[in-house]
C-alpha positions in Angstrom: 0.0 0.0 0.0 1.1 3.7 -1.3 2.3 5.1 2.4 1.2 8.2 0.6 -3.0 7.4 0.6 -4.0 8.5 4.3 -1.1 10.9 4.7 -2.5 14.0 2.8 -6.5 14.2 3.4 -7.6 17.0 2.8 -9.4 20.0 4.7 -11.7 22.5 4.1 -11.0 26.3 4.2 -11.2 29.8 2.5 -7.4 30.7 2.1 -7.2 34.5 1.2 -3.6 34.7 -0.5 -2.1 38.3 -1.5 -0.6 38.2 -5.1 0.2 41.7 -6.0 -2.7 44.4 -4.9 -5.0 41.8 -5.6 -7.1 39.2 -3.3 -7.1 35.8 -4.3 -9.2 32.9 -3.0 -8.6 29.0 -2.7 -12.2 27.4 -2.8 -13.7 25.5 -0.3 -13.0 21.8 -1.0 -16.7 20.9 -0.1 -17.7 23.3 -3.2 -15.1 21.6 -5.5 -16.7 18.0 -4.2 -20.0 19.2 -5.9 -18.7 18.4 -8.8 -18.2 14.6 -8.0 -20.4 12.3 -9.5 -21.6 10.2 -6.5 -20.9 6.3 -7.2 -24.4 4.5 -6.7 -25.6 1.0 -7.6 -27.8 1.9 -10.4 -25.6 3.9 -12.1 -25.1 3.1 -16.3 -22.0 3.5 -18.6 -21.3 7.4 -19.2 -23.3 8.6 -16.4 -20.0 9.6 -14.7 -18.7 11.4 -17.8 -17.8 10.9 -21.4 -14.9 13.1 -22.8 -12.4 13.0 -25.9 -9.1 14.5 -26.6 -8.6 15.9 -29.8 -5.0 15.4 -30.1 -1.7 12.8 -31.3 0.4 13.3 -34.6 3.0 10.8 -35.9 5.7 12.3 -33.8 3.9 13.1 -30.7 1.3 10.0 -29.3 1.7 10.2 -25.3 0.8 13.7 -25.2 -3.6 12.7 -25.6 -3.2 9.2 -24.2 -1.9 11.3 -20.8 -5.0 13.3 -21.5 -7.9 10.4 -21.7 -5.9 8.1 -19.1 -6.1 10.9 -17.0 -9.8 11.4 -17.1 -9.9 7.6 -16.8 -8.2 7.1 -13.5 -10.2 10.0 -12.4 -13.6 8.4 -12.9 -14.8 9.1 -16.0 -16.8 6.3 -17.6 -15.3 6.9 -21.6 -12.9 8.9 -23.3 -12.0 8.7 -26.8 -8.9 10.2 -28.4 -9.4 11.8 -32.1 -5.8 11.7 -34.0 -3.9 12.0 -36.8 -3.7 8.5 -39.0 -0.5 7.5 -38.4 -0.2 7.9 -34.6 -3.6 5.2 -34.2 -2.4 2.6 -34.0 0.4 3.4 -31.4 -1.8 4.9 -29.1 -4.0 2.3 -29.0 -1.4 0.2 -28.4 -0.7 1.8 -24.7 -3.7 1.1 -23.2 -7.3 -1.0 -24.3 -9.4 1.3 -22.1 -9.1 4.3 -24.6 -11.6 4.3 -28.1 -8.8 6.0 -30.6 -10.4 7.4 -33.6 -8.1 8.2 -36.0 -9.8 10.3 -38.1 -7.7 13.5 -38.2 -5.7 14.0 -41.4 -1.9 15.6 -42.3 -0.9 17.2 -45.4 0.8 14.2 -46.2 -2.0 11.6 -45.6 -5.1 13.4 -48.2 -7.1 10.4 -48.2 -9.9 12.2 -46.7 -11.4 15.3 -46.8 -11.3 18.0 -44.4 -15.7 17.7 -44.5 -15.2 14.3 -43.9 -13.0 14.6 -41.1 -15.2 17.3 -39.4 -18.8 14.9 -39.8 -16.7 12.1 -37.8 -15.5 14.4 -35.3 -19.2 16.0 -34.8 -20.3 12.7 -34.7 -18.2 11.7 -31.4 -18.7 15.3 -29.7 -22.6 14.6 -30.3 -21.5 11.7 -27.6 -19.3 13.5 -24.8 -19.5 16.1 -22.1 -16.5 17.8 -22.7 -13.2 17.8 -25.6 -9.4 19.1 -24.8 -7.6 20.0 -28.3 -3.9 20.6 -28.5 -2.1 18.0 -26.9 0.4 16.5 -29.3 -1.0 18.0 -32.4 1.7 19.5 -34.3 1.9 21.9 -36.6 0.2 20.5 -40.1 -1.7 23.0 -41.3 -4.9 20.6 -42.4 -4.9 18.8 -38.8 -4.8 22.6 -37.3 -7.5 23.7 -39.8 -9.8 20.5 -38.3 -9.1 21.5 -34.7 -10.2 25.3 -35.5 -13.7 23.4 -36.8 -13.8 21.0 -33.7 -13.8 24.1 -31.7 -16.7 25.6 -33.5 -18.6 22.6 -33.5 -18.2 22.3 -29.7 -18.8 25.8 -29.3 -22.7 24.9 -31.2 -23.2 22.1 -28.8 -22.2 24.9 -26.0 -19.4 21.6 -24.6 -16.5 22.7 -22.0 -12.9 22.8 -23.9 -9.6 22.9 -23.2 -7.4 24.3 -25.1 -3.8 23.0 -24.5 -0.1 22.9 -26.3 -0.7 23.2 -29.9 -4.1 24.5 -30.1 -2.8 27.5 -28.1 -1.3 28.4 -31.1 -4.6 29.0 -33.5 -5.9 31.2 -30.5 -2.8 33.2 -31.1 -3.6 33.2 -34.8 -7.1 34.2 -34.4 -8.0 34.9 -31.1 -12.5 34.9 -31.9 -12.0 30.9 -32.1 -12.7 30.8 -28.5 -12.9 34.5 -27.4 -16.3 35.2 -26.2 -16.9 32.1 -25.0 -17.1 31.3 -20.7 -17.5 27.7 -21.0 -13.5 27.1 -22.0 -10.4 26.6 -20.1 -6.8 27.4 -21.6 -3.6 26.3 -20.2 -0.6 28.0 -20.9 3.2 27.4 -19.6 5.1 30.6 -19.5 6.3 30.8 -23.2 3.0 30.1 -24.6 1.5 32.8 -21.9 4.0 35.2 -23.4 3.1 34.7 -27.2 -1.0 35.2 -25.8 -0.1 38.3 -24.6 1.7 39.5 -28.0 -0.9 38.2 -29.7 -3.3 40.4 -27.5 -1.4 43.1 -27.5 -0.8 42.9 -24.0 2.6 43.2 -22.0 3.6 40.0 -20.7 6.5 41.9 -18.1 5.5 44.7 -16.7 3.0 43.6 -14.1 3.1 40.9 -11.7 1.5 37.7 -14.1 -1.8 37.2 -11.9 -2.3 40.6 -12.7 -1.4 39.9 -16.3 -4.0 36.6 -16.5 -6.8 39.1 -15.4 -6.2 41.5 -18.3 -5.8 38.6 -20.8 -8.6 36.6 -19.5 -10.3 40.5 -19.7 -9.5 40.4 -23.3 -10.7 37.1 -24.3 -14.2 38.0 -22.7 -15.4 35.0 -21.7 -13.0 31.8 -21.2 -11.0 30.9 -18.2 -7.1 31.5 -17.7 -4.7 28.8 -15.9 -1.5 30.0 -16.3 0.9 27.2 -15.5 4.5 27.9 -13.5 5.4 27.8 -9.5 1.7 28.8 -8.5 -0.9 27.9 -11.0 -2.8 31.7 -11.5 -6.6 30.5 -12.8 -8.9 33.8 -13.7 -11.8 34.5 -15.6 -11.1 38.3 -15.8 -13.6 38.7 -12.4 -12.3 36.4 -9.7 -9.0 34.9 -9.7 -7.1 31.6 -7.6 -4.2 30.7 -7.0 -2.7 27.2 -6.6 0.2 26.4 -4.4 -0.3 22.8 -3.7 3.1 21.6 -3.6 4.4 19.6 -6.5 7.2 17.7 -7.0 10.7 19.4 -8.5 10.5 17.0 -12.2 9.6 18.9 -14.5 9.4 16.2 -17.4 6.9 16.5 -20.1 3.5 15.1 -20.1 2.6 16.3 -16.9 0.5 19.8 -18.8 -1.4 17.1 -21.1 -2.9 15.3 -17.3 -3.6 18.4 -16.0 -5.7 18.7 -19.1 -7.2 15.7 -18.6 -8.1 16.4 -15.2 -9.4 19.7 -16.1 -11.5 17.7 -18.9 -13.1 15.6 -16.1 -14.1 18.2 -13.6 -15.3 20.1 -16.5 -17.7 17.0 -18.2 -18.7 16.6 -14.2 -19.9 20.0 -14.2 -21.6 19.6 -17.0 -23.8 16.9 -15.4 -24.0 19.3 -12.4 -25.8 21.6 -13.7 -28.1 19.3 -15.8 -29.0 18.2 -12.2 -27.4 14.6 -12.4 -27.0 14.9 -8.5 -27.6 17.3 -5.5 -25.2 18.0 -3.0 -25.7 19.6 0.9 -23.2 21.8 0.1 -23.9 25.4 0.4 -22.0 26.8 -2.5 -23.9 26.7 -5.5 -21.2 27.1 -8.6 -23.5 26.6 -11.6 -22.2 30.3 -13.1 -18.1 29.1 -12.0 -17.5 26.0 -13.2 -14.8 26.5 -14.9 -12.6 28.5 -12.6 -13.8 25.4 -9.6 -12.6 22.8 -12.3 -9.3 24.3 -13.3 -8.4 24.4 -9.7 -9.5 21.1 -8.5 -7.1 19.8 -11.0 -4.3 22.3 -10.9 -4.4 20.4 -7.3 -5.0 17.5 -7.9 -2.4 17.0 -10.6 -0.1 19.2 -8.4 -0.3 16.3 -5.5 0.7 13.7 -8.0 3.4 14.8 -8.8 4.5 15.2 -5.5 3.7 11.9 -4.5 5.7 10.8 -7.5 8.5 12.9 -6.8 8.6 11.7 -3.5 8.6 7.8 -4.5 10.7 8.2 -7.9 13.0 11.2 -7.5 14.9 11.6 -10.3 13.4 9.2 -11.8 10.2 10.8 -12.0 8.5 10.6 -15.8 5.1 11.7 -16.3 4.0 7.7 -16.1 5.0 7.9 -12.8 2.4 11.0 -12.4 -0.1 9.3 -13.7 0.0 6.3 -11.4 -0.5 8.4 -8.6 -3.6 10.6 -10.3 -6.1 8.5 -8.5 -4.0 8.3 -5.4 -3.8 12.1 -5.0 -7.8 12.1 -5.3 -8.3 10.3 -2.7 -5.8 11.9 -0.6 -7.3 15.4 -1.3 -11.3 14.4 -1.8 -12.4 10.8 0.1 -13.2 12.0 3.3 -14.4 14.9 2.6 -17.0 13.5 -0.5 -18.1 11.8 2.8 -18.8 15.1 4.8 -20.9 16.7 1.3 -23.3 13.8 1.1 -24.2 14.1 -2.3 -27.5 12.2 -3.4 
């Protein structure tokens, strides 16, 4: 048994943390726990989420199988990963418990059209309560061009997103593909933060960053901000939290494509929240915040793990190692007190 599991349960609290002239909150942990599917005996397949990851070229296949395993070990019921042609069959080599569709075409692989492509994808987000786009795309210009129309098509069907890695890049490009629209979370690391801000015409340096993420999340008018680095700054342009849940000192790559994943979960959860799946006796009703509540539950949560792989691994810490401890670090931060909310 993981000597980790009991060590780090959680408790509740309102955390007020000083960032700059600014107040910043921590939610309660009951309010994040709304968001939880309860696990009952007459539950069916998908009722605890379904979610895909639009994502995987040839040269980059880890980056959306990080994503859906993610979701996975978090308790989602299905998630499917839409890729490029030539990375299917390796990714569904890694693991039997992710659908790959690999319907998403490169320049170099023209055997279908870029209609053709966009009626399969439709036809799987007509099936799930959330999509992530970016992680391990690339840069071919026909899979990009399917990933701005997979955006569009979620935004109809008014689905969360995530836009990660890659897909950062067509916001950068053209900025209306998800400007305007609340029900989106985007995760940037520092370099793609800076190239948002150029693209916004916004100074990336001369303000202290959480102050920065307020007048970018500002500009975009509508989606939510979680700007990846020592503290994890999440902001909607209104409100703003900080993470500082400490993580482990590896830094190796993968680790952005689970936090997507876990952002993808909380986000399909919250979905089914507000379609009234479940109740809770909490007292803080987030149907209007969902996505600032999800980003931070897994800025945490994926923020434990890899501490917790860090701690066993050291060095030797690779973003497998992360993902062992995903479920781990939920239980640590959310089984006793999914017990206090009594959801029903």
């Amino acid at each position: 048994m993981n000597v980790f599991r009991r060590t780090f349960t959680s408790v509740s609290f309102i955390a007020p943390i000083i960032a700059g002239k600014m107040n910043n909150l921590q939610p309660r942990l009951q309010t994040l726990a709304q968001l939880i599917p309860p696990l009952t005996a007459s539950m069916h397949k998908g009722e605890c989420g379904r979610v895909a990851a639009i994502g995987g070229c040839e040269e980059y296949t880890g980056a959306p199988y990080f994503v859906a395993s993610t979701a996975l070990r978090l308790g989602t019921d299905i998630a499917y990963v839409i890729c490029e042609k030539d990375a299917g069959a390796v990714i569904k080599s890694y693991s039997p418990d992710v659908i790959v569709a690999p319907y998403l075409r490169s320049v170099d692989n023209p055997d279908r059209t870029l209609d053709d492509v966009q009626s399969k994808i439709e036809r799987v987000l007509d099936k799930v309560h959330a999509v992530s786009v970016g992680s391990g795309l690339g840069t071919d210009t026909n899979i990009a061009e399917s990933v701005r129309r997979a955006i569009s098509a979620a935004r109809e069907r008014k689905l969360p997103i995530v836009v990660d890695a890659d897909a950062l890049a067509l916001v950068c490009d053209t900025p209306d593909v998800i400007s305007g629209y609340t029900n989106a979370v985007l995760t940037p690391n520092a370099p793609e933060f800076a190239r948002l801000c150029t693209a916004l015409g916004i100074p990336a340096d001369q303000q202290p960053i959480d102050k920065t993420a307020q007048l970018v999340a500002t500009k975009l008018n509508g989606p939510t901000l979680l700007v990846k680095g020592p503290r994890d700054i999440i902001t909607d342009g209104h409100s703003i939290f900080v993470c500082d849940e400490t993580s482990g000192l590896r830094r190796c790559g993968g680790q952005g494509d689970m936090l997507s994943g876990a952002i993808l979960t909380f986000l399909a959860w919250g979905q089914l929240y507000k379609r009234g799946a479940w109740k809770s006796t909490a007292r803080d009703a987030i149907h209007t915040s969902v996505p600032m509540h999800a980003a931070y539950a897994a800025s945490m949560l994926t923020r434990h793990a890899s501490y917790l792989a860090y701690e066993e691994c050291s060095r030797a810490t690779m973003s497998s190692s992360v993902l062992e401890q995903m479920d781990i670090s939920f239980d640590n931060k959310f089984e006793e007190i999914l017990k206090a909310v009594k959801p029903k």
